[in-house]
Backbone as CSV, one residue per row, in Angstrom:
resi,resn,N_x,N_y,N_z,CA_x,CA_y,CA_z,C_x,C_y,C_z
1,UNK,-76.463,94.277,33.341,-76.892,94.369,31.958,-75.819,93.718,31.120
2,UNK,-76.235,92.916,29.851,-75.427,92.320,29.295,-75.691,92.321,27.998
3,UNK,-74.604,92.791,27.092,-75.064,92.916,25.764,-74.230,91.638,24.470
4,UNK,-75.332,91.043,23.843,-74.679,90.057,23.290,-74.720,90.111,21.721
5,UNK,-73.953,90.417,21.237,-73.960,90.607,18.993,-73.303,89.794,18.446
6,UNK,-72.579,88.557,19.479,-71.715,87.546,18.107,-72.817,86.791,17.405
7,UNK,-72.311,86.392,16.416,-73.259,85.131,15.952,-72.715,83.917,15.777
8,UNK,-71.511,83.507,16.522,-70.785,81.995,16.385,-71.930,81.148,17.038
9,UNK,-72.393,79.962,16.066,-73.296,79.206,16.515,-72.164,77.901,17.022
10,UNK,-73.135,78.079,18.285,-72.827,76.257,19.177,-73.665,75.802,19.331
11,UNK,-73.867,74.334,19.686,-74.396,73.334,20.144,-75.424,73.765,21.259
12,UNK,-76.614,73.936,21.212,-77.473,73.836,22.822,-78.225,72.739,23.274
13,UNK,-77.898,71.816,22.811,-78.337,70.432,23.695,-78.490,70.432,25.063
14,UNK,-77.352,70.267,25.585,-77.422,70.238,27.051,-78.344,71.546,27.575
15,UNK,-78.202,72.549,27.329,-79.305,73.825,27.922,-80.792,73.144,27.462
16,UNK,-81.447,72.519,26.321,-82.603,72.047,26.100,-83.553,70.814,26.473
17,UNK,-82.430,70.088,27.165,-82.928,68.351,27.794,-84.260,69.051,28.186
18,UNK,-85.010,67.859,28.187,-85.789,67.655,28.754,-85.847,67.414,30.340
19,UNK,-86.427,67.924,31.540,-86.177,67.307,32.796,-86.480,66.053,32.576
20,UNK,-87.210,65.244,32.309,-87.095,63.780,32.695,-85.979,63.052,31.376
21,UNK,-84.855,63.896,30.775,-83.947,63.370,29.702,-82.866,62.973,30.324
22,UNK,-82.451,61.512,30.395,-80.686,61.198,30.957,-79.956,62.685,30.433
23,UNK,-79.541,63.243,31.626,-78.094,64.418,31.351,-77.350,64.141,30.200
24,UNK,-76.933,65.035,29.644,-75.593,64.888,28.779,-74.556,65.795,29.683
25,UNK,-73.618,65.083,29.726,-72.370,66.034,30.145,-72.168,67.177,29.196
26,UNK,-71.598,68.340,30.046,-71.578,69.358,29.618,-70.146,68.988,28.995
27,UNK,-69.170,68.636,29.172,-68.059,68.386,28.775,-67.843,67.731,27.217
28,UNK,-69.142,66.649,27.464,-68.678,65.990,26.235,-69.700,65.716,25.051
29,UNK,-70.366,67.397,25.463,-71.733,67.620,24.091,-72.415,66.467,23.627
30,UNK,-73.211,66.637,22.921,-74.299,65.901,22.496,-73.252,64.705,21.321
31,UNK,-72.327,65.332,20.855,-71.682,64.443,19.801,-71.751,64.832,18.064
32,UNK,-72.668,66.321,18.410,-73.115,66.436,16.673,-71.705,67.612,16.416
33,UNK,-71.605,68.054,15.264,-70.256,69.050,14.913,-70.233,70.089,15.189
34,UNK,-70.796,70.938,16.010,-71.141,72.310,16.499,-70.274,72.174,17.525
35,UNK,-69.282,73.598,17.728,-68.710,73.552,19.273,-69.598,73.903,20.225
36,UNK,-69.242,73.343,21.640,-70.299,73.193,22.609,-69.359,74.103,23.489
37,UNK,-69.129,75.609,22.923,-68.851,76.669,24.197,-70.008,77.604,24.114
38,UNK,-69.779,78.763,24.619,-70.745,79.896,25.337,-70.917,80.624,23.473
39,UNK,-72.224,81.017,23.493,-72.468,81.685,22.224,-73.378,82.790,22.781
40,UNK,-73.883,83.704,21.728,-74.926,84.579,22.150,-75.998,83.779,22.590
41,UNK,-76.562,82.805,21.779,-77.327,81.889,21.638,-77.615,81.361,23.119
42,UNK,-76.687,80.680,23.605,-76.140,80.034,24.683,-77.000,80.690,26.065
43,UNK,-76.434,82.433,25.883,-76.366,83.076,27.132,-78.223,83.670,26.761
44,UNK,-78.810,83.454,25.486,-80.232,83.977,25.683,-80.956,82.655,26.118
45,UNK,-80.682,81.561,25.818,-81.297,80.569,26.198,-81.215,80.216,27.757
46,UNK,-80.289,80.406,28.145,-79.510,80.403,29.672,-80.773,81.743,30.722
47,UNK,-81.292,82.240,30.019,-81.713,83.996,30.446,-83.283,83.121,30.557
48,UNK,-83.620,82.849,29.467,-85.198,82.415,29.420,-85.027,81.029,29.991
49,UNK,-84.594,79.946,30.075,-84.743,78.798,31.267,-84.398,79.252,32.677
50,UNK,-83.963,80.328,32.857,-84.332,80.626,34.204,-85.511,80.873,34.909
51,UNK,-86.412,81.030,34.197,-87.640,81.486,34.820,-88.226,80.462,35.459
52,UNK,-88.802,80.571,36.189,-89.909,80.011,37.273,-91.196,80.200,37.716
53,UNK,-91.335,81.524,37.122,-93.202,81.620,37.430,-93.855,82.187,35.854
54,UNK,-92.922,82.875,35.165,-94.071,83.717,34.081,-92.538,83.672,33.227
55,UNK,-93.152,83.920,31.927,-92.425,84.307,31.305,-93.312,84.910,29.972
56,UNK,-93.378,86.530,29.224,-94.041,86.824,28.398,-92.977,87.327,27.542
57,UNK,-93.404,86.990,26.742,-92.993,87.146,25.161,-93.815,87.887,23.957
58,UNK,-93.296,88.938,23.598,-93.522,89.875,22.255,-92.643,89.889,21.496
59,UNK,-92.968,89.253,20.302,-92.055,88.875,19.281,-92.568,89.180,17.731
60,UNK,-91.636,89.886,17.213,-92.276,89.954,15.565,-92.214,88.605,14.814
61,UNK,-91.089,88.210,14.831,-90.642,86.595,13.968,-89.944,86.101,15.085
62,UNK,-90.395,84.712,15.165,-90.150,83.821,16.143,-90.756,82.211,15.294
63,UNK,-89.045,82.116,14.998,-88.761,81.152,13.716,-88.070,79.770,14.632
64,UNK,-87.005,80.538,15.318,-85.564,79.432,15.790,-86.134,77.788,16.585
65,UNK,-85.924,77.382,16.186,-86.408,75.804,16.855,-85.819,75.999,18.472
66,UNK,-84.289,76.258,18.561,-83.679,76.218,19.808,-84.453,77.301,20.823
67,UNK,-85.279,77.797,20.217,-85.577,79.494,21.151,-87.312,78.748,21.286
68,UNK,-87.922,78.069,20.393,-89.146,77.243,20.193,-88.941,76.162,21.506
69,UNK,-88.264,75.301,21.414,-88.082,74.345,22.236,-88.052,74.958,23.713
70,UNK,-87.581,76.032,24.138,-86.850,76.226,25.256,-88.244,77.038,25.685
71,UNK,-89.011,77.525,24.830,-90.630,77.987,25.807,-91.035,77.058,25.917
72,UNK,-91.008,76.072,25.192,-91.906,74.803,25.083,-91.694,74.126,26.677
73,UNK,-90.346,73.717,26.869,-89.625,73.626,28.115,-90.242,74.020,29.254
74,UNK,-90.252,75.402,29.281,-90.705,76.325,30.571,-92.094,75.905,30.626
75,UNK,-92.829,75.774,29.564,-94.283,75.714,29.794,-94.710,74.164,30.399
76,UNK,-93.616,72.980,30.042,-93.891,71.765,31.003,-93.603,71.550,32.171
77,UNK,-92.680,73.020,32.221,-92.368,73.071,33.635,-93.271,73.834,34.543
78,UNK,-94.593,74.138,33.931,-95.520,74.683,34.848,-95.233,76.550,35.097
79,UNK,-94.356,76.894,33.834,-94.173,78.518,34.022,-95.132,78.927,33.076
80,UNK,-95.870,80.109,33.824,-96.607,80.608,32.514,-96.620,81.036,31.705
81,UNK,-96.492,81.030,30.737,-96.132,81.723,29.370,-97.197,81.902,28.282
82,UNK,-97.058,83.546,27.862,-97.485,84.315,27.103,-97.129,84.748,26.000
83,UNK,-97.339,85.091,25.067,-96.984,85.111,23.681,-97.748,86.156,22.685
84,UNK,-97.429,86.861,22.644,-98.195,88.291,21.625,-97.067,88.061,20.370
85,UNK,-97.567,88.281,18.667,-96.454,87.954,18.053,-97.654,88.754,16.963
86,UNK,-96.824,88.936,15.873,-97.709,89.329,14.644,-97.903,88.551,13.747
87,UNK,-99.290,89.110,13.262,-100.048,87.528,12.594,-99.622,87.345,11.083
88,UNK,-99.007,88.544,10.396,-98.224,88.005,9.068,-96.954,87.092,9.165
89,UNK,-96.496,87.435,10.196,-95.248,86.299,10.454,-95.842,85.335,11.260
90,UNK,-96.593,85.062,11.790,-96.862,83.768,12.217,-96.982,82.728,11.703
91,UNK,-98.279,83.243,10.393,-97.821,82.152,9.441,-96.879,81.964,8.429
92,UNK,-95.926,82.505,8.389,-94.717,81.807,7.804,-94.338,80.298,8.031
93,UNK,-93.626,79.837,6.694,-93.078,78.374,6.969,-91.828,78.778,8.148
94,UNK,-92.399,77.618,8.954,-90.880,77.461,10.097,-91.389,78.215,11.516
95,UNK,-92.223,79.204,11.405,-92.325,79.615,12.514,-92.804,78.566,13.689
96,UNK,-92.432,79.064,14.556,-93.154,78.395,16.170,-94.096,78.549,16.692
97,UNK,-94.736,79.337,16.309,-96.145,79.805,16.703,-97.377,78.711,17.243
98,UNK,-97.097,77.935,15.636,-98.540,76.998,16.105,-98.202,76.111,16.530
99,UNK,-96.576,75.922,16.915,-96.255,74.482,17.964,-96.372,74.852,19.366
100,UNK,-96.495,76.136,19.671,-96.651,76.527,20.845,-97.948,76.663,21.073
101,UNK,-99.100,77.171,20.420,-100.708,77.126,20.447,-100.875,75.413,20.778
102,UNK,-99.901,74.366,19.732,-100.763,73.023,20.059,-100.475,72.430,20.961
103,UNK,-98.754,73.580,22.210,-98.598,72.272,23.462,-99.208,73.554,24.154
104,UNK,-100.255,74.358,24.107,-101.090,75.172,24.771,-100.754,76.490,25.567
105,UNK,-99.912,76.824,24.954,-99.096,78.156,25.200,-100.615,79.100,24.704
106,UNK,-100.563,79.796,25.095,-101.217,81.196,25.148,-100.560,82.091,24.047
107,UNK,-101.601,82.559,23.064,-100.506,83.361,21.879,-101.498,83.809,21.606
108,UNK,-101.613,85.636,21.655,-102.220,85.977,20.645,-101.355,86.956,19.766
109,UNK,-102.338,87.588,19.036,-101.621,88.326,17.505,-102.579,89.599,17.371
110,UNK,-102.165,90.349,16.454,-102.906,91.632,15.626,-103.680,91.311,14.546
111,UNK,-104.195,92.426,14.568,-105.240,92.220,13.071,-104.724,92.595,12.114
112,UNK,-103.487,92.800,11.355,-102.972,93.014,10.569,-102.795,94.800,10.386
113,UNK,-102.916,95.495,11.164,-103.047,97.164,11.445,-101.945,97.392,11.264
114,UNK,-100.808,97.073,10.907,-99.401,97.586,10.915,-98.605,96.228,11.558
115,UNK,-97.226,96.494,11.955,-96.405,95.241,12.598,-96.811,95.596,13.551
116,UNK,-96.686,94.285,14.140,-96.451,94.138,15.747,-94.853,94.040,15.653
117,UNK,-93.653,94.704,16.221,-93.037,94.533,15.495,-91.545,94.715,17.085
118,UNK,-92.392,94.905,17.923,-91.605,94.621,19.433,-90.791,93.247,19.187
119,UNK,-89.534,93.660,20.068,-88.917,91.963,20.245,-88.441,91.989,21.480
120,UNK,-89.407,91.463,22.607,-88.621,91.927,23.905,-89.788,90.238,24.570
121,UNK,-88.851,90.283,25.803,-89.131,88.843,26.845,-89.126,89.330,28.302
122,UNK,-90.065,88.827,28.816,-89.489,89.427,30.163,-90.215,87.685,31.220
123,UNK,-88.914,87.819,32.066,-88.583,86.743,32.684,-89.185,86.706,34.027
124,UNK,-90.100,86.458,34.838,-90.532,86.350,35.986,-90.546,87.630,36.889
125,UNK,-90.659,88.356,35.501,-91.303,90.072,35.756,-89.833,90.801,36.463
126,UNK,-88.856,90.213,35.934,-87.876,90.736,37.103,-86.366,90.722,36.001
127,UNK,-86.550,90.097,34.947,-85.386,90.336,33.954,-86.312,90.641,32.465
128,UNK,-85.105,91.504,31.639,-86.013,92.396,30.634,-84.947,91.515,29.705
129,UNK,-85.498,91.238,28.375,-84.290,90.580,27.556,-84.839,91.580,26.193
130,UNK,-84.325,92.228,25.722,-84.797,92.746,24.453,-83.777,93.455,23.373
131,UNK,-83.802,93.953,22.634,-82.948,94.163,21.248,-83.337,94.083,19.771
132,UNK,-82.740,94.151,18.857,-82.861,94.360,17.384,-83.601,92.634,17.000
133,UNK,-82.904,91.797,17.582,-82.930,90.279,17.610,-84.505,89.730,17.208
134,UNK,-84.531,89.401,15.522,-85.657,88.194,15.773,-85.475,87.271,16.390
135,UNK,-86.207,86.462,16.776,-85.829,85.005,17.217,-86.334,83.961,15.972
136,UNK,-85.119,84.262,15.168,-85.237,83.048,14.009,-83.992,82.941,13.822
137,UNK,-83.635,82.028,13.032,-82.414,80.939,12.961,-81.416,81.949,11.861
138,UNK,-81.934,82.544,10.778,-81.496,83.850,9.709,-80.672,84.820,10.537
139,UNK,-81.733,85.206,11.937,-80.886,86.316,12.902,-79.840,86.140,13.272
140,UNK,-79.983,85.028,14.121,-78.983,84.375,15.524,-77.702,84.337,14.764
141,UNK,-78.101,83.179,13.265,-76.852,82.981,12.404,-75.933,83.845,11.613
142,UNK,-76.585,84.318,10.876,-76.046,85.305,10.185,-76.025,87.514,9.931
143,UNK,-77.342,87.604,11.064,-77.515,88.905,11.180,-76.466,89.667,12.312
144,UNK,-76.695,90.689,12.037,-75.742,91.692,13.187,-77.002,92.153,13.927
145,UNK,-76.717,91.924,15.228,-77.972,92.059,15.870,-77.651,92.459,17.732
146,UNK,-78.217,92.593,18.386,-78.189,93.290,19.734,-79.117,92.648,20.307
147,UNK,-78.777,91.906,21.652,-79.426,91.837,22.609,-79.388,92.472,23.954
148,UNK,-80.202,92.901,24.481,-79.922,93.108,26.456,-80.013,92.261,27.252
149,UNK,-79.826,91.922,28.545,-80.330,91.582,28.635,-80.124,92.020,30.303
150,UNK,-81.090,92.378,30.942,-81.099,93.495,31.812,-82.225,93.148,33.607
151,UNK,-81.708,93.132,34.763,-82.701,93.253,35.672,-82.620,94.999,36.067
152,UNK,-83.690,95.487,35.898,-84.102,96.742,35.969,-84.582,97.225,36.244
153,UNK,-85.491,97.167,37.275,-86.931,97.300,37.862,-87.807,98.270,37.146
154,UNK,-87.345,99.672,37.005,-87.849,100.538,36.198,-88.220,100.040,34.554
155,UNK,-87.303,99.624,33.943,-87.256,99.110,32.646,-88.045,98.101,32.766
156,UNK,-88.153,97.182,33.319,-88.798,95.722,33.518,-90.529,95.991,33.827
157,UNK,-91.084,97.030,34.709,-92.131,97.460,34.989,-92.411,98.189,33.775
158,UNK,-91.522,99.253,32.799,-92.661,99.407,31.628,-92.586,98.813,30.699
159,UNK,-92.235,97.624,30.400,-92.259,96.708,29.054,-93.220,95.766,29.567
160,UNK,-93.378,96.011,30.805,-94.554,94.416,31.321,-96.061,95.565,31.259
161,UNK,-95.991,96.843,31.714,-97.209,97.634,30.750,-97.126,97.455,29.556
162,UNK,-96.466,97.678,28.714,-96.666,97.367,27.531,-97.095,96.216,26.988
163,UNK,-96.619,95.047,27.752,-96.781,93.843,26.977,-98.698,93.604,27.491
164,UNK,-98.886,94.054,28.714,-99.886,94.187,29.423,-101.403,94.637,28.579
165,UNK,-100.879,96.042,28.179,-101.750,96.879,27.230,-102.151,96.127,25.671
166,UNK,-100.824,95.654,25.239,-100.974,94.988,24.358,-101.826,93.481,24.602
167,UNK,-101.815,92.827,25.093,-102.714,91.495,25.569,-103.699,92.034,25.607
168,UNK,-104.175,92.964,26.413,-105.704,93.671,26.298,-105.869,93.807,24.673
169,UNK,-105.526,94.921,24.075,-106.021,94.615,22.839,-105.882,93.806,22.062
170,UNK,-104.947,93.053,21.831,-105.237,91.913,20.903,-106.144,90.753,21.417
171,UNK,-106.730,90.948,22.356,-107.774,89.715,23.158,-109.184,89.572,21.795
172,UNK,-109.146,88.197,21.690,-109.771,87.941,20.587,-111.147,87.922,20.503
173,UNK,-111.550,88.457,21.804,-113.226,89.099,21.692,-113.163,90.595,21.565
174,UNK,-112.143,91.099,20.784,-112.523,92.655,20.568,-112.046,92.477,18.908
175,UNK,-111.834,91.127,18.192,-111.212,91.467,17.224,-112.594,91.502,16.345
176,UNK,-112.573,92.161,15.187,-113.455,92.588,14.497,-113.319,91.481,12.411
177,UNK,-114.730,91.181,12.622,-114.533,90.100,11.325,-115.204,90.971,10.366
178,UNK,-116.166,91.610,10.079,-116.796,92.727,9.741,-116.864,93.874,9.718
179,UNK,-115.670,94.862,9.954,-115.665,96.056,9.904,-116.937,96.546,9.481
180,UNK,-117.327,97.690,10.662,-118.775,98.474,9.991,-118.142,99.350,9.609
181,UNK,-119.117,99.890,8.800,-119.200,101.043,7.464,-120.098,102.163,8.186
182,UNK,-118.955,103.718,8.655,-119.751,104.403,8.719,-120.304,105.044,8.402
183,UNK,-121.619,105.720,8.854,-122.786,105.860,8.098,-122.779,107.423,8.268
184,UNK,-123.166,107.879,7.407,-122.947,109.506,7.293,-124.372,110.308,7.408
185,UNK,-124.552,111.183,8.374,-126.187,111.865,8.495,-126.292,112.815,7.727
């Protein structure tokens, strides 16, 4: 288990290439003014490109380009990825949401019943990443914030019910455009 709260932002280039992108040396960063050592940032991005078969995601705000890019990533790499998020923050300016719906990520949302308001990832059903942490650029940078990031079997099996239960209901043939009005005898 590993718990991460700095917010010194570095450079994640090299963690985001593209597989078919010429390497950048890790040594000698991309070239832009950000230091290119280990950040919180660093070690969550490092957590979610590990995956290899699944990766699901429940997220309230999910803003950060670097945290955007890096599902985007997994999903050309043929991992599956899932996405439950809440639908007042989705559409916010900046979010990632609908760049991930248009390279065909799987996302659904709530009907506005309260937040969806979980912030947890789980990695090829076998690592749990979760905490206080939006995944927007406001958090990472400037909030005081907590991540885990945890293989747990116990822990890992009930957040993947949860995320589970939740996909069932937000499945968009139970969502309702018409609320009926009930009728009183």
């Amino acid at each position: 288990m590993r718990k991460s709260s700095t917010s010194k932002v570095t450079c994640t280039e090299v963690l985001l290439q593209a597989p078919d992108a010429a390497p950048l040396a890790p040594s000698s960063g991309c070239g832009c003014s950000l230091p290119h050592g280990e950040s919180s940032l660093s070690r969550l991005l490092r957590a979610l490109l590990a995956a290899r078969a699944s990766l699901e995601l429940c997220l309230f705000a999910f803003s950060s380009p670097q945290l955007g890019r890096a599902v985007q990533l997994l999903h050309q790499r043929g991992v599956r990825v899932r996405v439950i998020t809440d639908c007042d923050y989705m559409a916010l300016n900046g979010s990632q949401i609908g760049l991930l719906r248009k390279a065909g990520i799987q996302v659904r949302h709530d009907q506005d019943l309260g937040y969806m308001h979980h912030k947890f990832a789980i990695v090829d059903k076998k690592v749990l990443i979760t905490g206080s942490l939006n995944w927007t650029t406001q958090a990472i940078q400037n909030n005081r914030e907590n991540v885990l990031i945890m293989e747990d079997e116990d822990y890992v099996r009930l957040f993947l019910e949860e995320f589970e239960r939740i996909w069932e209901e937000f499945n968009p043939t139970k969502y309702t455009f018409f609320p009926q009005k009930k009728r009183s005898h």
